[in-house]
C-alpha positions as a Markdown table, in Angstrom:
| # | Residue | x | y | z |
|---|---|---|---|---|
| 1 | Unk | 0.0 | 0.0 | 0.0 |
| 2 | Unk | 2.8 | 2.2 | 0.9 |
| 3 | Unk | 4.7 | 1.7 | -2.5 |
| 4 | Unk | 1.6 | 2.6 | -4.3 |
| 5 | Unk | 1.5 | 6.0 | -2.4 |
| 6 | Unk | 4.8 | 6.4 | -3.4 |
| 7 | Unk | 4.4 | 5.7 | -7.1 |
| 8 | Unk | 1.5 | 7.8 | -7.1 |
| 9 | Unk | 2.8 | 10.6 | -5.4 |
| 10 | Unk | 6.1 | 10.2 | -7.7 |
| 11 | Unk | 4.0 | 10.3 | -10.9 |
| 12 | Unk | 2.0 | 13.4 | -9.8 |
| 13 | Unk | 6.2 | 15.0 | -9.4 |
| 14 | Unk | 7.1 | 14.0 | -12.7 |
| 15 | Unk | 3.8 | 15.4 | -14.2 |
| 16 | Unk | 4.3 | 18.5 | -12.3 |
| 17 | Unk | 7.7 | 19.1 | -13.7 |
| 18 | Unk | 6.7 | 18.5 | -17.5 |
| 19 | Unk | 3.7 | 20.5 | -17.0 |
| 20 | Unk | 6.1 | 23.4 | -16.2 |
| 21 | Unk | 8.5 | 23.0 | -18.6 |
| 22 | Unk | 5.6 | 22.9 | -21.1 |
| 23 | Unk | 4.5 | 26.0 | -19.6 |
| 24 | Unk | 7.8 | 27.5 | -20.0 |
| 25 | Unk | 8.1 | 26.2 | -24.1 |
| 26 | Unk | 4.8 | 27.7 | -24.9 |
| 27 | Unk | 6.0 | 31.2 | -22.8 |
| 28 | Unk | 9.5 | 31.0 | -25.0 |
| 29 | Unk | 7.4 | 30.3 | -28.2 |
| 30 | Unk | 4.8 | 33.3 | -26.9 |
| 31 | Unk | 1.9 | 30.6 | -27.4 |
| 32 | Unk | -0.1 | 31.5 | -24.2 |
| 33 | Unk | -3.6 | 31.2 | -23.3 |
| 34 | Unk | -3.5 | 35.1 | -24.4 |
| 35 | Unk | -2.2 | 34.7 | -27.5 |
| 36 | Unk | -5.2 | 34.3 | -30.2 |
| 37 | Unk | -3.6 | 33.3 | -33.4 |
| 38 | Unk | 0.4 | 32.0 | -32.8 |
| 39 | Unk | 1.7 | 34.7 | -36.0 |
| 40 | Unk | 0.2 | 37.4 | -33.2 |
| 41 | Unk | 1.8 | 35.7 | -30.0 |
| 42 | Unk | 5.3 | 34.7 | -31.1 |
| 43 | Unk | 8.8 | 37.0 | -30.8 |
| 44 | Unk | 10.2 | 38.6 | -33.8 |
| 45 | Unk | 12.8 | 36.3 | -34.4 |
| 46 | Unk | 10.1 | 33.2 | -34.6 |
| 47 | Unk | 8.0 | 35.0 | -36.8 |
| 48 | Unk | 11.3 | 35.8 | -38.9 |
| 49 | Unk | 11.6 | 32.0 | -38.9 |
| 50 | Unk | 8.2 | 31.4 | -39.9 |
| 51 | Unk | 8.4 | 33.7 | -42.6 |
| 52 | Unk | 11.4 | 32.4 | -43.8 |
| 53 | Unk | 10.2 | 28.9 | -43.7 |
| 54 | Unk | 7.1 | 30.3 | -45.3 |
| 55 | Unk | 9.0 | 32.2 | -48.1 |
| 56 | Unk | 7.1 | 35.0 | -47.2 |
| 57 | Unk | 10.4 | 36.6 | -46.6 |
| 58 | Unk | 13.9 | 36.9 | -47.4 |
| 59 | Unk | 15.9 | 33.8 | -46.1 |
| 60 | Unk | 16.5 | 34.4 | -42.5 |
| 61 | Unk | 19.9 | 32.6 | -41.3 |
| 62 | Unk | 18.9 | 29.8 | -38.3 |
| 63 | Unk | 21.9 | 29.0 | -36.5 |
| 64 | Unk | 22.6 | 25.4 | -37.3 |
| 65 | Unk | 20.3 | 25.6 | -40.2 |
| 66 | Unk | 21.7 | 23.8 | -43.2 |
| 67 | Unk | 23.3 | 26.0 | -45.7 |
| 68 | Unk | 21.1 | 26.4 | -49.5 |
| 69 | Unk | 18.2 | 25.8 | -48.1 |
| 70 | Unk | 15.3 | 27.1 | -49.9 |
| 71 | Unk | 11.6 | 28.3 | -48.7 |
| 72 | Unk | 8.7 | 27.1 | -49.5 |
| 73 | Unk | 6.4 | 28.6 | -51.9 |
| 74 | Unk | 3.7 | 30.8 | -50.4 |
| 75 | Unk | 1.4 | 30.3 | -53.4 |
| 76 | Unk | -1.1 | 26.8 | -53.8 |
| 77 | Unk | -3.2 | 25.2 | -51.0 |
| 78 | Unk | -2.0 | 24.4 | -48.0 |
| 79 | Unk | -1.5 | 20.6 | -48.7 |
| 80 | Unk | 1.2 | 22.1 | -51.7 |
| 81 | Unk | 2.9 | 24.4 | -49.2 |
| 82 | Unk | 3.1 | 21.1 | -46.6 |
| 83 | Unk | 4.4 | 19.2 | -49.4 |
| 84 | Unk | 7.1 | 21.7 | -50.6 |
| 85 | Unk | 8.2 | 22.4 | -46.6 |
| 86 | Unk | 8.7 | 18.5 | -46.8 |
| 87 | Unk | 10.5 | 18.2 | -49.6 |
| 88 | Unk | 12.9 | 21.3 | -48.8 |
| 89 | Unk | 13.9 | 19.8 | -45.3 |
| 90 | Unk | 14.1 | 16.0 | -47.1 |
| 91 | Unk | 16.3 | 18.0 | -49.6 |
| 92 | Unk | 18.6 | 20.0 | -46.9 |
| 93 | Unk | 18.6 | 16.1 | -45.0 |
| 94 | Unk | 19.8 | 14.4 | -47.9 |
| 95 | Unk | 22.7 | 17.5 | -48.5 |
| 96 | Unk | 23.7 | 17.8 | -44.9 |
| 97 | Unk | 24.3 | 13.8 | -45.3 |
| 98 | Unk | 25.7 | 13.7 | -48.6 |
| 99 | Unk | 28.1 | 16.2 | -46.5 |
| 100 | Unk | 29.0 | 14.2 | -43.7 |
| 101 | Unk | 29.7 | 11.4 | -46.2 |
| 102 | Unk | 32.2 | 13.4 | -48.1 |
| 103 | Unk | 34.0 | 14.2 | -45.2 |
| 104 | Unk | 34.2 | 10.9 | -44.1 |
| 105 | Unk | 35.7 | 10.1 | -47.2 |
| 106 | Unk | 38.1 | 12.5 | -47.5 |
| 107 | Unk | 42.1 | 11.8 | -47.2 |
């Protein structure tokens, strides 16, 4: 009986502590209960990344990002835009790879 209070108790912690940090991501990301739409609630820099990744804006440099990367188009349905996101980060995968590789190969 004891253990189960325990394991309960210890559960209840661990929920307590990812329902914080949670808290804290959406308050870094500005996506709060405030926030209406996330374009209004998030930081300049995310929406710069957004845009970016958007191509509703010039290319934005991410740190870490993978270098010739392209945006997406902004024009055609959503489903097109999801698609061409999906195939620029596949694309940037496959070169960051193809990268490593050469590396590994070289004298």
């Amino acid at each position: 009986m004891l253990k189960a209070i325990f394991g309960l108790m210890s559960l209840l912690i661990v929920l307590a502590i990812i329902g914080t940090l949670g808290k804290k991501q959406f308050e870094a990301l500005g996506l709060s209960r405030d926030a209406t739409t996330r374009a209004k609630g998030q930081g300049a820099e995310a929406q710069a990344v957004t845009n970016a990744v958007m191509g509703r804006a010039a290319t934005v440099v991410v740190p870490g990002g993978v270098a010739g990367a392209t945006p997406a188009p902004v024009e055609g349905t959503l489903p097109a835009q999801s698609k061409a996101i999906q195939s620029n980060v596949r694309d940037a995968a496959n070169a960051a790879l193809q990268q490593g590789a050469n590396r590994s190969n070289a004298p």
